[in-house]
N, C-alpha and C positions, 0 to 999 in steps of 0.2 A: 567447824566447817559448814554445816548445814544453816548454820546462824547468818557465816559471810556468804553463803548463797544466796537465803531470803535479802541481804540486805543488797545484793548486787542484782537480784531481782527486781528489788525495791527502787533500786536508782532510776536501772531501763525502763521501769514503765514511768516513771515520773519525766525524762529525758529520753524517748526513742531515738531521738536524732540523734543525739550527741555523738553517738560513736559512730553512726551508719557513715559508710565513706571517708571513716579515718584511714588512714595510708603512713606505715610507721617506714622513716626513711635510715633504709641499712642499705649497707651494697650485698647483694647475692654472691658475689664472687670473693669475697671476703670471707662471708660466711661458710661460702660453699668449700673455699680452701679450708678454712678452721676445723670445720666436720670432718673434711677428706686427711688432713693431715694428725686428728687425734686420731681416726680410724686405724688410718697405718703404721702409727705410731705403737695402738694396741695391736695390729696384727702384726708386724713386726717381733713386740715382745713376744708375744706366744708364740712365736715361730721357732724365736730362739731358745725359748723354756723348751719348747718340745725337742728340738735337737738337742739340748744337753741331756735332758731325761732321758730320750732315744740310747746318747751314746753310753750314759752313764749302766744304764740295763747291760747292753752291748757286752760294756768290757767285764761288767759281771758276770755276766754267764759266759763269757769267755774262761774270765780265770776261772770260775769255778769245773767246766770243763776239762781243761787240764791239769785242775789238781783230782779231780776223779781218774782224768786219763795216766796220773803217774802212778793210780794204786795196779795198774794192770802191767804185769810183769812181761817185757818186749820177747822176753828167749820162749814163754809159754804161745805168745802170739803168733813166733816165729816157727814154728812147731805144724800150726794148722797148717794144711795140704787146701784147706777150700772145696771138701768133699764130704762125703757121705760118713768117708771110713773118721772124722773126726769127731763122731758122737761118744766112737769108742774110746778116744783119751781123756784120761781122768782130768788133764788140763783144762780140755775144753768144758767139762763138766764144772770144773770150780771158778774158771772165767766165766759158765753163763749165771754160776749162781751168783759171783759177785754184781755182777749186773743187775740181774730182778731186785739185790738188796739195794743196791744201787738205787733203783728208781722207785724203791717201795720208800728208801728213807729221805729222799733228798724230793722235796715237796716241787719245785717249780715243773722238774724233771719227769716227762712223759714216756717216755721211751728213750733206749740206747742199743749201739750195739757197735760193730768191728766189720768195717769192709775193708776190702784186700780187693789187690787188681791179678787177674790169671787173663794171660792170652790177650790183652789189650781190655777186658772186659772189665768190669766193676762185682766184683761178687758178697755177695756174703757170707762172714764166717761165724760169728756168733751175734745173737742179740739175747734183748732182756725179756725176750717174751716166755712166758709162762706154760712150762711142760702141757698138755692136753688141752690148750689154743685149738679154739675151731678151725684157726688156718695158720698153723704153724709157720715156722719161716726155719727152712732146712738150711745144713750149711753149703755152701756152691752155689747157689738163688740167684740169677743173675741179675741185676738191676738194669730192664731196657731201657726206661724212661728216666735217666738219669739228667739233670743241669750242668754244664760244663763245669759249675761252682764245685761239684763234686770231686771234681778231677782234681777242683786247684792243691789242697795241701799234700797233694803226690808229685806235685811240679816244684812248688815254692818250699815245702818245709815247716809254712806257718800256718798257725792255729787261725779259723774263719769263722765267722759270721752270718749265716745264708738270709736272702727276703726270704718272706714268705712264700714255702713251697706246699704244690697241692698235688697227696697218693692216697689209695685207696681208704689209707685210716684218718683222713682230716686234712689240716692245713695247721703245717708248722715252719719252724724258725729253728732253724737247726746250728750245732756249733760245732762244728769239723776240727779234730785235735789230730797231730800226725803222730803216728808211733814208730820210734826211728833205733834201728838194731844198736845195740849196747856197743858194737865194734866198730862201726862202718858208719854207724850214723845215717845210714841211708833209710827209707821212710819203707817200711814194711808193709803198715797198715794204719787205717784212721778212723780212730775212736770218734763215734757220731753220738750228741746228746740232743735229742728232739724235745722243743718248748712246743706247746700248745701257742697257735698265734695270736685267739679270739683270749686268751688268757693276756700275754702278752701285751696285746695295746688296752686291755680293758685298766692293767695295771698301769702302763703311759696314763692315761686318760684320768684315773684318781689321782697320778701324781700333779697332773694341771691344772685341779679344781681350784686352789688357792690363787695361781696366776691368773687364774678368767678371772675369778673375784674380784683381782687390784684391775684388771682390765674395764669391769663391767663399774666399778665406783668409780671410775676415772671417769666414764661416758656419762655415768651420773650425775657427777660433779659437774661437768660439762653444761650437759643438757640442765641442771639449776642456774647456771652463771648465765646461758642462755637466756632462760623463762624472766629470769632477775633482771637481765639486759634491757628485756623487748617488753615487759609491766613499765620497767621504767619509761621506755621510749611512747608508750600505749598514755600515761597519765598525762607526759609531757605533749604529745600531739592532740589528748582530749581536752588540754587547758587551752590550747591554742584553736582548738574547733569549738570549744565553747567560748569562747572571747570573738570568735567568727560570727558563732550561731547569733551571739546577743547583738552583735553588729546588724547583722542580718532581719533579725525578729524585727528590729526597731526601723529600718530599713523599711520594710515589709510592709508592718504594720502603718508606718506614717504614708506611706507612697503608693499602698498597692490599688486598684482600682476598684475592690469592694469595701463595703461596708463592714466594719466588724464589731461587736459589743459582746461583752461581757455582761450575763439578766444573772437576778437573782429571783427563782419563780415569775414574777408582770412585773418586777425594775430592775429600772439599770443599775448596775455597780458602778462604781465612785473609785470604790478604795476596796484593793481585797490583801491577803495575804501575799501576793506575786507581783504586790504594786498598785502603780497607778496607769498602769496602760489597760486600762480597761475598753474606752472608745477610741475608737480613729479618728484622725478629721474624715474622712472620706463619707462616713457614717453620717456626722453632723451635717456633712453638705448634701447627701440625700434628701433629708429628712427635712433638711432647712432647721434644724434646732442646736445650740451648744450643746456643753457638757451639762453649765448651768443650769439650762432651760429643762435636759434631761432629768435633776434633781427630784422636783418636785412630781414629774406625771410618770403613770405606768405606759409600759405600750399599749394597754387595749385602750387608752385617754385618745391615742393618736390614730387606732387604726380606723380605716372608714365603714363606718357602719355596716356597710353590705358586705363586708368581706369579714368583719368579727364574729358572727355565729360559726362560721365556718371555721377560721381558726381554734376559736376556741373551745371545740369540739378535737380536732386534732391537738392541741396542748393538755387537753385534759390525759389523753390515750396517752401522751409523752410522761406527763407528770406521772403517771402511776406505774412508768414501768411496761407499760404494753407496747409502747415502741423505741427503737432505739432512737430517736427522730422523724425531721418530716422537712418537707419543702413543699412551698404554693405562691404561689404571685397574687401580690396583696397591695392597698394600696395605704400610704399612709399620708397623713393632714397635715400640711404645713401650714407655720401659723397663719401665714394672709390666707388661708379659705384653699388653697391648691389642691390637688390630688398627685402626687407621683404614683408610680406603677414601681412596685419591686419586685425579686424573684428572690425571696427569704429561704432559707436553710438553719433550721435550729437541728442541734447536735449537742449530747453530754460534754461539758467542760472535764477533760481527763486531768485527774490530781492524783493523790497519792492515797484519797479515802477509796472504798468502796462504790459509795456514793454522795456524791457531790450535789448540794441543791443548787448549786450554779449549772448555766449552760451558756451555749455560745451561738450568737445569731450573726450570720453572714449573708449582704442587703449587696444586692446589684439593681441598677438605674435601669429598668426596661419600661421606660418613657419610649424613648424611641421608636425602642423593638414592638413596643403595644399599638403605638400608631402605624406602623408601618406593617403590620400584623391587619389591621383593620384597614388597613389600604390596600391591603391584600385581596381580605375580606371582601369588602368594595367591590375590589377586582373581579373575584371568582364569583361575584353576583352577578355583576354586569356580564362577564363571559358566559354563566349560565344565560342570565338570559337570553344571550346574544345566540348561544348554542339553541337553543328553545326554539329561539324565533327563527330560525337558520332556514332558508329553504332546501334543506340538503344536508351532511352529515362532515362532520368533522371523525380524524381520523390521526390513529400513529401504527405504523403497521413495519413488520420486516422487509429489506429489499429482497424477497425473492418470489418464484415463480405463481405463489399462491397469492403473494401480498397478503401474507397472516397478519391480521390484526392485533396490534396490543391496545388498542385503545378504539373505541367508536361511540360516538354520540347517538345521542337517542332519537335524535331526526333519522336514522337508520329507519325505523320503522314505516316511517309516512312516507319516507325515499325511495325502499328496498319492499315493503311488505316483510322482514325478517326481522324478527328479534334484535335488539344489538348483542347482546350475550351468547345466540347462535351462531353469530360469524368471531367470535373470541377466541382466535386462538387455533382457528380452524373447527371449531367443535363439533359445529354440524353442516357447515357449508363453509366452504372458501371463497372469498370476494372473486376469486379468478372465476369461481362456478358461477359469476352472476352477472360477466359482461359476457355479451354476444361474439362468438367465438373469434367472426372476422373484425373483431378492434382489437383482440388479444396482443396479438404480435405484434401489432403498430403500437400499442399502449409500453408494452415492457422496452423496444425500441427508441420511443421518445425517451423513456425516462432516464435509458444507457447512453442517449446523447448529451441532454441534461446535466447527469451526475457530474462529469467527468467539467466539466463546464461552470459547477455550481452557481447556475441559474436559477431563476422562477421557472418551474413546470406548468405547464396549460395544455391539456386535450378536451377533447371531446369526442364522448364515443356513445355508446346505445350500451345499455345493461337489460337482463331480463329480472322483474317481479317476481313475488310470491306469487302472482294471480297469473304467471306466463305472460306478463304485458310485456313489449317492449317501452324503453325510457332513456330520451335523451339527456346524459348530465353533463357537465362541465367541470373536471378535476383542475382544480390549482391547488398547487404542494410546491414543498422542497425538502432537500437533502438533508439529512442530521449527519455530524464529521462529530468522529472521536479524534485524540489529540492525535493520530496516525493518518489523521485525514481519509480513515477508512469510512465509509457511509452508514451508520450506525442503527437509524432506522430510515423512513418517510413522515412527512407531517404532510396536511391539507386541508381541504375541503372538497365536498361532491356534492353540487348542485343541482335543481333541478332544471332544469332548461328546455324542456318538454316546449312548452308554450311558445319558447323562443324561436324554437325550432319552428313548429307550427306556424309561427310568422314568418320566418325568413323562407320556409317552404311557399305560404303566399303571396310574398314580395317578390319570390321566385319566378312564382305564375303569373303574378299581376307582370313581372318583368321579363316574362317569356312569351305570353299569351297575350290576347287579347279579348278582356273580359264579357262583353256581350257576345262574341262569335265563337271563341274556345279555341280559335286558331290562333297559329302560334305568330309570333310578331316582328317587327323589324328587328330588333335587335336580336333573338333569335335566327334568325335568319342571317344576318351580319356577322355575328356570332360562328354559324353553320359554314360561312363563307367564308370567313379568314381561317379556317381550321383546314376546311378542302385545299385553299393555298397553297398549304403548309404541305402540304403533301402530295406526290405524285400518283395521277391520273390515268389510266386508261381512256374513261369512258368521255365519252362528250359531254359538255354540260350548258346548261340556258336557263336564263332566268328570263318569266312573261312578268310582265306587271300588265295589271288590270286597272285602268284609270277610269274612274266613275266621280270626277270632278264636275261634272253637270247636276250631280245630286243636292247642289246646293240651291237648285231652283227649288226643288220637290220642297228643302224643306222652310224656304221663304212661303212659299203657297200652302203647303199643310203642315207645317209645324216639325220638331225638330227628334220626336219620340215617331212618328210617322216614317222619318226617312232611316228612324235606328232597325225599326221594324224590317226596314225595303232592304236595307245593309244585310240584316239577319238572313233574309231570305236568299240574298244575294249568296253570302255569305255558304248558305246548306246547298245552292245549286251547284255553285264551283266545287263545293268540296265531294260529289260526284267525281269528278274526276283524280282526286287526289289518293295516291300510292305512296310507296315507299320510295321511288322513283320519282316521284312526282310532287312534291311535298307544296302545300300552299300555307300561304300568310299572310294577314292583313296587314299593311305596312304602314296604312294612314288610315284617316277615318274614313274614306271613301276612295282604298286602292287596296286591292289584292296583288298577290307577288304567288305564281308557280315556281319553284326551284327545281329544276328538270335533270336527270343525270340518266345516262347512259338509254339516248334517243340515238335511231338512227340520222336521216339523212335529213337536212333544212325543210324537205319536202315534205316529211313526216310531224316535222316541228309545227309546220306550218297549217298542217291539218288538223291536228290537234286543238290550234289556234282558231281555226273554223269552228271548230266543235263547240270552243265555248262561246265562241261569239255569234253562233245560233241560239245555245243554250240563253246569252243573256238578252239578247233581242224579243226572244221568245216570251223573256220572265219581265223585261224593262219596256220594251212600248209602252204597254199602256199606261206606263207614266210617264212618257215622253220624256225617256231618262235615256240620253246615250252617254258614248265612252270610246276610249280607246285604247287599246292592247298592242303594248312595244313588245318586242322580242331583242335579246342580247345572247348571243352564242358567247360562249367564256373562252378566249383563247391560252388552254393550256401551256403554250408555250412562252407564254411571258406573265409574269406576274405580274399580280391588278393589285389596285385600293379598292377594298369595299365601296367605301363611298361613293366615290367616280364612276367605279360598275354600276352601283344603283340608281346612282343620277343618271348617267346615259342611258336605260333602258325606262326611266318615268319622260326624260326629254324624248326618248321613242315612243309613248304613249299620250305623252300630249301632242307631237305630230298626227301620229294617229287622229285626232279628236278633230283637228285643224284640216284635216284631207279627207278628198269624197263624200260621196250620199250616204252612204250607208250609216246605220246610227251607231255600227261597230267596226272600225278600220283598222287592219294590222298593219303595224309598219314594224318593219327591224333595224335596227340599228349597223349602220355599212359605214364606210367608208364616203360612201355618196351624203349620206344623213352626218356625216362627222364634219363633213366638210361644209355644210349649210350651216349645222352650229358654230364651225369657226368662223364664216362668214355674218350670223348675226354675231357675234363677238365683234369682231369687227364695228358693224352696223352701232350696236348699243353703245361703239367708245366715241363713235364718231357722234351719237344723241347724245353722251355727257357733255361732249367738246360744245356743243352749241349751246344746250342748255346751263351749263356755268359759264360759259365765254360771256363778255360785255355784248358784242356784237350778234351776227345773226349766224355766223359761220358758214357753212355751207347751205343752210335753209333757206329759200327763195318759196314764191310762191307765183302759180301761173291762174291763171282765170279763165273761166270756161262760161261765155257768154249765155244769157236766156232771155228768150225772145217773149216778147208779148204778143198773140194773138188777136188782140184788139186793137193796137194800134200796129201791128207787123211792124215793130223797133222794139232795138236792144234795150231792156230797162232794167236790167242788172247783170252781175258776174257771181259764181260760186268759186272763191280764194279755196285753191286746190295745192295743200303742202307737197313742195319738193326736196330734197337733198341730193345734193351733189360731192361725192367725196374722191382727193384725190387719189385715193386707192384704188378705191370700189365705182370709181365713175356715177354714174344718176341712177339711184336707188330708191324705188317705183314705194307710190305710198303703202301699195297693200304690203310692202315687206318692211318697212320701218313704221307704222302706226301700228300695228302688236307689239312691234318689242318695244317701242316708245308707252305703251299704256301698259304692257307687264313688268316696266322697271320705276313707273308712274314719271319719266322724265315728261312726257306727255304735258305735266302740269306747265311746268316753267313755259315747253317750249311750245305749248298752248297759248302760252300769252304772248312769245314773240309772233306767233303766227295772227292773233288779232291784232296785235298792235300795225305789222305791216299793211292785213289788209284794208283798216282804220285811214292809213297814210295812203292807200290806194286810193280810200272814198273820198278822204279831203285833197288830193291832188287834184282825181273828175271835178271835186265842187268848183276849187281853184277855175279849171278849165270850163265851166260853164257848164257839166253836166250835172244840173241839182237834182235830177229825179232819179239818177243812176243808183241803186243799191250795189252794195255785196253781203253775199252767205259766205258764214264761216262754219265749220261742221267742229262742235264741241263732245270730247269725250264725253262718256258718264264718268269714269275718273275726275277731270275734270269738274265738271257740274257739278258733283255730290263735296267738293272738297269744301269744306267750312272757308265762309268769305270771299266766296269765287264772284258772288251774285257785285259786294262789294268795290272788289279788284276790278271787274269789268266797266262798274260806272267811272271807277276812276281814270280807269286808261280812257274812255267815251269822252269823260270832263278834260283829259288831259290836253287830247287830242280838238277838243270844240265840236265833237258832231253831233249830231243829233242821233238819239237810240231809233228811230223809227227807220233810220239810211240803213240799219245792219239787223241784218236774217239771221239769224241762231240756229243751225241744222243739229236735229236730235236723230240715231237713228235708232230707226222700230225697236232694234233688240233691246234697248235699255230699262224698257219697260218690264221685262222678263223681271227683273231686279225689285227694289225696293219701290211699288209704283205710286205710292201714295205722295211719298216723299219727294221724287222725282218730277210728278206732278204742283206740288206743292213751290217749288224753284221756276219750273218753267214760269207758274202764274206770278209770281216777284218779278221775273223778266219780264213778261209777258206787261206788267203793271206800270213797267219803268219806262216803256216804250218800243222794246224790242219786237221783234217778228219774231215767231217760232214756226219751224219749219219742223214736220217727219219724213226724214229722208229714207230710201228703199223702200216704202209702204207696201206692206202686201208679203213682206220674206219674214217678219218677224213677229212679237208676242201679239200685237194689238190686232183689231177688229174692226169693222165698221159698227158692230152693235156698239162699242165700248168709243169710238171716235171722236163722238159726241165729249165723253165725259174729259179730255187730254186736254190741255190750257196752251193748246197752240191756233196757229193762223192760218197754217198751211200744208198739206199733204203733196211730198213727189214720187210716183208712183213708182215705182220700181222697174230698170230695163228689163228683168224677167218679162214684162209683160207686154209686153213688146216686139219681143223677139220674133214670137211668132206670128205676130200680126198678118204681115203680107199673107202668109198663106193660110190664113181661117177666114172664113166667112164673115166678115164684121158682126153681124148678127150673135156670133157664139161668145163676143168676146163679155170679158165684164168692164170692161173697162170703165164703158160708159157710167155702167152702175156706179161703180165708184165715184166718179165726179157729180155724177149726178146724189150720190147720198152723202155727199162730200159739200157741193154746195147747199143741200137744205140746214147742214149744221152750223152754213159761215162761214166755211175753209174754204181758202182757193186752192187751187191744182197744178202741181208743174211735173211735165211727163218730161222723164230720165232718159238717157240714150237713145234718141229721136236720130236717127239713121238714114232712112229711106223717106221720099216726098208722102208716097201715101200714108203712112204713119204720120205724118206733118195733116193729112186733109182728113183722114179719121179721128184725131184728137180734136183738131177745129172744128171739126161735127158735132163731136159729142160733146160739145162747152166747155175744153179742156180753157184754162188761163193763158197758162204759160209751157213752155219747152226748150228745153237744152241738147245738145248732142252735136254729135260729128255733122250730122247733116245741117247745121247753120255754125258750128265752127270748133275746131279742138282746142286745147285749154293752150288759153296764150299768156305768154308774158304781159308787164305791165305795158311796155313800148306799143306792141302789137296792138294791146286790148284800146288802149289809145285812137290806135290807126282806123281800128274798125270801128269805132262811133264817128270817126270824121267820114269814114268812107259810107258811112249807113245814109248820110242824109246831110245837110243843112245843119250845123249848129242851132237853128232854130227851130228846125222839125225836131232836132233829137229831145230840147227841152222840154218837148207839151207836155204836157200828161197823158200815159197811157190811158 
């Protein structure tokens, strides 16, 4: 046996597989009948054994019973009374002693004795118990505790049987025999023989040893026929799982996707003992070599240099025994010069020796895996670096209140001033401990709107430093979803954004403020304004603008850091009065804006309005800088545009600028003032209409005659623009020449105005009057406009006049302007043949120091000065001077608004040229201006020369 154990030992290790997951096919319920049905087949026999053995006892101690019970003679029995007094008949003396012999010589037999029934009762009359018994058994003894079995052979007649009964002396089997009177037959009394029971079945039980026996070789026999069955089924299923396996190996080995070889120590095996399946192809296509090609070289021939010290350092540890194998990723040469990448596994070849100097090498292709390992590699360089260079800290943390950390970059440190390993986890600070408390809520907020969304997250909020600094950063992250689409952790980035911040705080300023004054700015303020809108008001509100549009002379004359200065200054005086109530702002480069809230009454507004426009009169004479201050009450009852609000109260302050002496005018903006700007509205559409029309449209022009002095005749006219419109009726020049030169229509309809009075001069020439001139009064608009000088020779040439027939009227003020320039055109005019005239002399920038140095012909004196002629003293006036320092430089003179006679014989005095005015005629149409050179004189007189 222990021989066929080594050798069934012997097999399994040679063949582990073979049997593993063998499966012997029987039916269970087949089997399970076959067992159930021998079982009860044995339990049945011994069932029946033991009932025969039972009965066969039985009837023996039955008969033997009543052949005891015939030796007791019925008439002695018959005799006992079942009392006391029965000790004293000799009968019962020689019935108890046949008893004791009784049971001293009949071996099964433990007791006996004779009951008798008295009174319904069971008593007793003799037994076999032995004279001086510790507990005698008297005769009469009544038996309480009797089985109704007892009764029976005093009903029935027949001898009995009892089970097993239990009294005070043990547990027996008794055999009830009846004793029935010699005459009568009737049952007297019943002879009782007691068996021990533990005796009794002990004796059953020896007589069934033989029957278990055929029982239990039956189950024997069984259970071999069994074993014999299921060996048989066990070989036949192991032939059939090894005719599998070998199916399988060959399978396996040809198909599977690693490399496998059979070495013998550094070569390959060819041929061994178990065949020829030594290599795979799979092997040879790793490697890129046959079987052939395997013959001749070892593997260390093929492995790559750099990786054979190393192996063959772990082969030696294999060879001797020190390991049971090894694995390492190695590469080996193919013939054309290649490298593959393998992931090798050597392991003892299992055979049936102890030790085998074969082993077995298992090659997988981690080409791929190696490059794509190094792409990795790559990767997580590049991400380092990219993490390095990071302005801010990369992050994976849990979604909850702390936002614990599992992961943070080490830009933590330069971001945070903390460690990254102190915030790991919570260990020594919590990222929550490190944003400013009021972004907390809004930050956990975003990110619950977010989640649910899985969106890209973006805030921005303020964290505090190691050093207690505040720090603006920039988080972008998103969501991590396990496959329940629960939110798993957070990923991101925290940037720094300090700097940006820093900017957009001073694009803020620059976009709020005004950077040389510090006040804050139109859009601000615009800003301020649409907000109050939006909202219901109590208080009254006003906005002043302060228009300081005159500041562009200052900075023609002294330069343009000089009038930033005057601004500055400006700038620190108003803000004197600025409150909380009172808010100012610069809104242009030379306009301030009060925003006024909760003033009382217009009256008060309006005092205020003095206030400052003492305060700037005060600061601005002496640079001969004025202005003008609109006022706008906000009417809370209807909503406004910014914008329009804004514009109506600067259109209130350039009225301002346009009205009165003073060099600081308020006006406010009414109804009255709303209604003049619809009216220039008007005005400006009716100056489009003419200045793009072919025609002249409603523009005419009337002529306002000037007389000579020296010869007392007309010798010119000044072409005085008019417009006529059918809406607006005849619209007086001083209100259409501003808005004509502040919408620059002026140019065009400048030229229709010389062309006509062109067509005026060559109609007179027509009619005989060659000496008659006309002025035409030219913008500085005009004038300055490139090619003006041009355009006018060509209308001159178009027309055939001569330049020297037309007057050119400049007035004073234009000089204020660019005067070099200015100068510079008149003298081109001046060159071509024109007259140049300075109209208003004496209201505007010029001088008589400087009168000299202007490239004109002609000075006319301004009606200022005039006015008050009649009533001064001639003596006071300067009139004179003028003409008089007027002709030492060559100019002649024509006095303006000439009214009254004595104004006519004061000018003549004093060597005035020429004069115009009401008092020799008001400005007439062309027909009229006609009538009166005919009516002046003679076409002959009117020719001569002045």
């Amino acid at each position: 046996m222990a021989r066929r154990r080594n050798m069934v030992k012997g097999q399994n290790m040679r063949l582990p597989y073979h049997t593993a997951g063998v499966k012997i096919q029987r039916s269970p319920i087949c089997l399970g009948a076959l067992i159930v049905t021998v079982f009860f087949l044995g339990g049945l026999y011994l069932h029946f054994s033991w009932r025969r053995y039972t009965q066969d006892a039985s009837s023996q101690a039955m008969m033997v019973a009543q052949s005891l019970g015939s030796v007791l003679h019925s008439e002695h029995i018959a005799m006992f009374s079942g009392s006391m007094k029965d000790l004293e008949l000799p009968e019962y003396d020689q019935c108890k002693k046949s008893l004791i012999r009784l049971v001293e010589t009949t071996n099964p037999i433990h007791a006996a004795n004779v009951m008798g029934q008295r009174d319904g009762r069971l008593i007793l009359m003799v037994d076999s118990e032995a004279p001086g018994s510790a507990s005698p058994s008297l005769p009469g003894q009544v038996y309480d505790q009797t089985d109704d079995v007892f009764w029976e052979p005093f009903r029935s007649g027949e001898t009995i049987l009892t089970d097993p009964v239990t009294d005070r002396r043990g547990e027996w089997i008794s055999a009830l025999v009846p004793i029935k009177d010699a005459m009568s037959e009737a049952v007297i009394a019943v002879f009782r023989v007691d068996y021990s029971a533990a005796e009794w079945f002990s004796h059953l039980r020896a007589q069934m040893i033989p029957d278990l026996m055929i029982v239990l070789c039956a189950f024997g026999l069984l259970g071999a026929l069994l074993f014999i069955g299921d060996q048989r089924s066990l070989l036949k299923a192991l032939n059939r799982q090894l005719a599998f396996d070998e199916a399988l190996y060959h399978s396996v080995f040809d198909q599977v996707p690693v490399g496998i070889a059979i070495l013998n120590d550094k070569s390959f095996v060819h041929q061994s003992e178990f065949g020829s399946m030594t290599i795979n192809p799979m092997f040879e296509k790793i490697i890129g070599r046959t079987r052939q090609d395997l013959e001749n070289v070892n593997w260390t021939d093929i492995t790559h240099p750099e990786d054979l010290p190393a192996e063959l350092e772990q082969f030696e540890r294999f060879r001797s025994g020190d390991s049971s194998g090894y694995t390492m990723e190695k590469r080996f040469i193919r013939p054309d010069g290649s490298s593959v990448w393998t992931n090798m596994l050597i392991s003892p070849f299992l055979s049936g020796e102890e030790r085998s100097p074969l082993h077995i090498c298992l090659l997988e292709d981690i080409t791929v895996r190696r490059a794509s390992e190094e792409s990795f590699r790559e990767s997580e360089r590049s991400k380092s670096v990219l993490l390095s260079h990071l302005p801010g800290l990369a992050y994976r943390c849990h979604y909850d209140r702390q936002w614990t950390m599992q992961f943070i970059s080490d830009g933590c440190l330069e971001l945070t001033g903390y460690a990254p390993e102190s915030l790991l986890y919570n260990k020594e600070h919590s990222f929550n401990d490190l944003i400013v408390p009021e972004f907390r809520e809004a930050l956990w907020m975003e990110w619950a709107r977010i989640l649910p969304q899985r969106r890209p997250f973006r805030f921005e909020y303020e964290i505090y430093t190691a050093d207690h600094m505040r720090k603006w950063v920039l988080e972008l992250g998103q969501g991590i979803y396990n496959a329940h689409g629960e939110v798993e952790a957070l990923e991101g980035i925290i940037m720094d954004i300090s700097d940006r911040k820093e900017m957009e705080r001073r694009l803020r300023y620059i976009g709020e403020y005004d950077s040389w004054t510090g006040l804050r700015n139109r859009a601000y303020l615009e800003n301020l304004l649409s907000v109050d809108n939006n909202r219901p008001s109590i208080h009254k509100r006003a906005v002043v603008c302060i228009n300081l549009s005159s500041t562009q002379s200052v900075t023609t004359a002294f330069g343009f850091h000089y009038t930033l200065e005057l601004i500055k200054k400006t700038a620190s005086a108003l803000e004197e009065y600025s409150t909380d109530s009172c808010m100012l702002f610069k809104t242009y480069e030379n306009r301030f804006a009060y925003y006024i809230r909760g003033y009382g009454t217009q009256a008060e507004l309006l005092q205020f309005c003095e206030s400052v426009a003492g305060t700037l009169e005060h600061l601005l004479m002496p640079e001969r800088v004025g202005g003008g201050i609109g006022v706008l009450e906000i009417d809370d009852e209807h909503p406004y545009d910014v914008d329009q609000l804004l514009k109506k109260v600067l259109i209130a302050s350039e009225k301002a600028i346009n009205s009165g002496d003073r060099e600081f005018e308020i006006c406010i903006y009414d109804a009255m003032l709303e209604s003049q700007i619809d009216r220039e509205h008007q005005i400006n559409l009716e100056l489009s209409e003419i200045a793009l029309g072919e025609g002249n449209g409603g523009l005419f022009l009337q002529y306002q005659p000037i007389l000579d002095f020296q010869s007392d005749q007309i010798c010119g006219f000044e072409a005085l623009a008019r417009v006529r419109s059918d809406t607006l009726g005849l619209i007086p020049p001083l209100e259409f020449i501003p808005i004509a030169e502040k919408t620059r229509l002026i140019i065009p309809i400048g030229y229709k105005i010389i062309s006509q009075a062109l067509l005026f001069v060559r109609n007179l020439l027509v009619g005989g009057y060659e000496t008659v001139s006309v002025a035409v009064n030219i913008s500085i608009i005009q004038l300055l406009k490139d090619g003006f000088c041009d355009r006018l020779m060509e209308i001159v040439h178009e027309m055939q006049m001569d330049p020297s027939r037309v007057h050119l009227e400049i007035t004073e003020s234009v000089f204020a302007g660019d005067y070099e320039k200015i100068n510079r055109v008149l003298w081109q005019l001046k060159n071509a043949g024109f007259h140049i005239a300075i109209d208003d002399f004496g209201t505007g920038f010029s001088s008589l120091a400087r009168e000299g140095e202007l490239n004109v012909d002609c000075l006319k004196i301004d009606k200022h000065f005039l006015d008050h002629l009649p009533l001064a003293q001639p003596d006071q006036s300067i009139i004179g001077d003028i003409i008089s320092m007027a002709h030492k430089f060559g100019h002649s003179v024509v006095a303006e608004g000439v009214e009254h006679p004595l104004q006519k014989q004061y000018l003549k005095k004093c060597g005035c040229d020429k004069m115009q005015g009401y008092l020799l005629s008001k400005p007439l149409d062309e027909e009229s201006a006609v009538g009166l050179l005919q009516r002046q004189g003679s076409a002959g007189n009117s020719r001569s020369n002045p």
